[in-house]
C-alpha positions in Angstrom: -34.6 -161.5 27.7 -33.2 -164.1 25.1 -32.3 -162.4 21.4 -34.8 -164.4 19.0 -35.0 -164.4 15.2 -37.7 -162.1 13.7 -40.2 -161.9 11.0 -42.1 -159.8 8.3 -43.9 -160.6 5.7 -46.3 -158.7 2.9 -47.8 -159.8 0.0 -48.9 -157.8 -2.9 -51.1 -158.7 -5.9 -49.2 -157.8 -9.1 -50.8 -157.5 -12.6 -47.9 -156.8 -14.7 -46.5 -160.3 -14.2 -45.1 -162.4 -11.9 -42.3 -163.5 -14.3 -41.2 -159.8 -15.4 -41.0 -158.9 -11.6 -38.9 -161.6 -10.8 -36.6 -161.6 -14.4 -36.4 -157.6 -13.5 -35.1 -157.8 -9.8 -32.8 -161.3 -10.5 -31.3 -160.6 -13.7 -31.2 -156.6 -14.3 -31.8 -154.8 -10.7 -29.2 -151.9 -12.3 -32.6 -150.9 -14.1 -34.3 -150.1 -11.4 -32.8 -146.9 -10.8 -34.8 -145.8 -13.9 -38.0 -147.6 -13.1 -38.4 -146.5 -9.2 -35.5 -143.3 -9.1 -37.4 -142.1 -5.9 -36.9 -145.4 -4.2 -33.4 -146.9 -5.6 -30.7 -144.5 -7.1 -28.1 -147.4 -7.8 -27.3 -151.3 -8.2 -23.7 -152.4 -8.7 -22.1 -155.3 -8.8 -19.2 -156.3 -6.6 -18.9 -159.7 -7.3 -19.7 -162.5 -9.6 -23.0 -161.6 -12.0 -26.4 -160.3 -11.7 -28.5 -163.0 -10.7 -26.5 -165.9 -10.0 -26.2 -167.8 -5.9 -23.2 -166.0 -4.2 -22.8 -162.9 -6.2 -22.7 -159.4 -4.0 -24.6 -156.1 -5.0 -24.5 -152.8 -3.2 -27.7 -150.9 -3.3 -27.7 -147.3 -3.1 -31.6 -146.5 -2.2 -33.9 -144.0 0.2 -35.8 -145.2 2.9 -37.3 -142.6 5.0 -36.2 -139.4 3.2 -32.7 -140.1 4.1 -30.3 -142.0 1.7 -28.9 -145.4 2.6 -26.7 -148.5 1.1 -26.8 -152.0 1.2 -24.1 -154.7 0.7 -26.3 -158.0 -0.3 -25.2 -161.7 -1.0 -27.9 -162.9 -3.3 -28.6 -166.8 -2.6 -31.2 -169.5 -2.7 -32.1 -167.5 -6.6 -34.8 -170.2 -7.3 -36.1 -170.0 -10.8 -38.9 -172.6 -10.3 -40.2 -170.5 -7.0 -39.4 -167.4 -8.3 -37.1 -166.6 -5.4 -34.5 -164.9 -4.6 -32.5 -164.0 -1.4 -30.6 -160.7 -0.2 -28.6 -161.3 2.8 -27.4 -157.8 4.4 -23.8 -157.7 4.2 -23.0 -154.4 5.3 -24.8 -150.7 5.4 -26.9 -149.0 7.4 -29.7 -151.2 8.4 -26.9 -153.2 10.1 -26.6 -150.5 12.7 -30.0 -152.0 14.1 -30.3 -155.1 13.0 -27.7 -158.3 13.9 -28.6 -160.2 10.6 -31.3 -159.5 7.9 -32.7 -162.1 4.8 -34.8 -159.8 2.3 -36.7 -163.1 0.4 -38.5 -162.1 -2.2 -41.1 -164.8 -4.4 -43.6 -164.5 -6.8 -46.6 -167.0 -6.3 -49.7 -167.8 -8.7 -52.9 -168.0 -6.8 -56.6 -167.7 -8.7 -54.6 -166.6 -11.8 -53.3 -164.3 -10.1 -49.5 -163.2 -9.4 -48.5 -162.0 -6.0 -45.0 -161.0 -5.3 -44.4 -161.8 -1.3 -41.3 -159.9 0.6 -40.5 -162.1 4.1 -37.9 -159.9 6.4 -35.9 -162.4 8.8 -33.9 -160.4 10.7 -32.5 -160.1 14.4 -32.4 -157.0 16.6 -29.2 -155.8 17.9 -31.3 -154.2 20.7 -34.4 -155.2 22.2 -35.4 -151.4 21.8 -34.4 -151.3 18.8 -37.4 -150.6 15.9 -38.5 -153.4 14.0 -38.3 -153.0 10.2 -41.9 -151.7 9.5 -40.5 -148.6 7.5 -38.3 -151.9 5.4 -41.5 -154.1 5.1 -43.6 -150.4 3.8 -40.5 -149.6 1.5 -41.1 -153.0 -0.3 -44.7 -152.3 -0.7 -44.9 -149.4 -2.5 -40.9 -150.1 -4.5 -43.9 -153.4 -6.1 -46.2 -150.9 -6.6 -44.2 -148.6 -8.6 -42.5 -151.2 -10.7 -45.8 -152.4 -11.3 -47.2 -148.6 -12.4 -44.0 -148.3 -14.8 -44.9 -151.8 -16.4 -48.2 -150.5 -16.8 -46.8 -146.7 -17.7 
């Protein structure tokens, strides 16, 4: 069977803001180890500067009760949109999956903000999982930023 590109996508309405969403997660994504500790536990920066195209960030996060990393190249940061792109690099969620894109956008619908997460990825093994437990994370990580916001 032929190896095919994936998808996931979620949207989730967000009341604190479209705009502080995206300014938080762009420009200063090292605060999010203080806004979602539970979830994140560390941003840094490898290369270049916090939300500029071709900069690298580890992430130092929990997904499923067990702690994990993630090498990112951010790209395609899209003020206009809203946008940004992580593209895995290196960690652990390359152990499953070929390539994965994390895009994350903020749209205006009704008045309305909603902040949609799309995962593009590729399985390494046809058995493989796909990344529900990913797709969930990103969920609830809106969530919470939204409850601190709000706090």
């Amino acid at each position: 069977m032929a190896e095919f590109p994936c998808k996931l996508i979620a949207q989730v309405a967000f009341k604190a803001g479209g705009d502080v969403f995206h300014q938080l997660l762009a420009k200063k994504p090292q605060h999010l180890a203080n806004v979602t500790p539970g979830k994140i536990q560390a941003c840094n920066l490898h290369q270049g500067n916090y939300g500029t195209n071709g900069s690298v960030i580890q992430w130092n996060y929990t997904l499923d009760g067990k702690a994990q990393t993630a090498k990112q190249l951010l790209h395609d940061i899209d003020e206009t949109k809203k946008q940004i792109k992580f593209k895995m690099l290196e960690g652990d969620l390359l152990e499953l999956y070929k390539n994965m894109v994390l895009t994350v956008h903020v749209e205006t619908k009704g008045g309305v903000d909603f902040i949609t997460w799309t995962i593009d990825y590729e399985l390494i093994n046809p058995d493989n999982p796909h990344p529900l437990s990913i797709l969930n994370w990103t969920i609830e990580f809106t969530k919470d930023v939204e409850a601190h916001i709000f706090g």
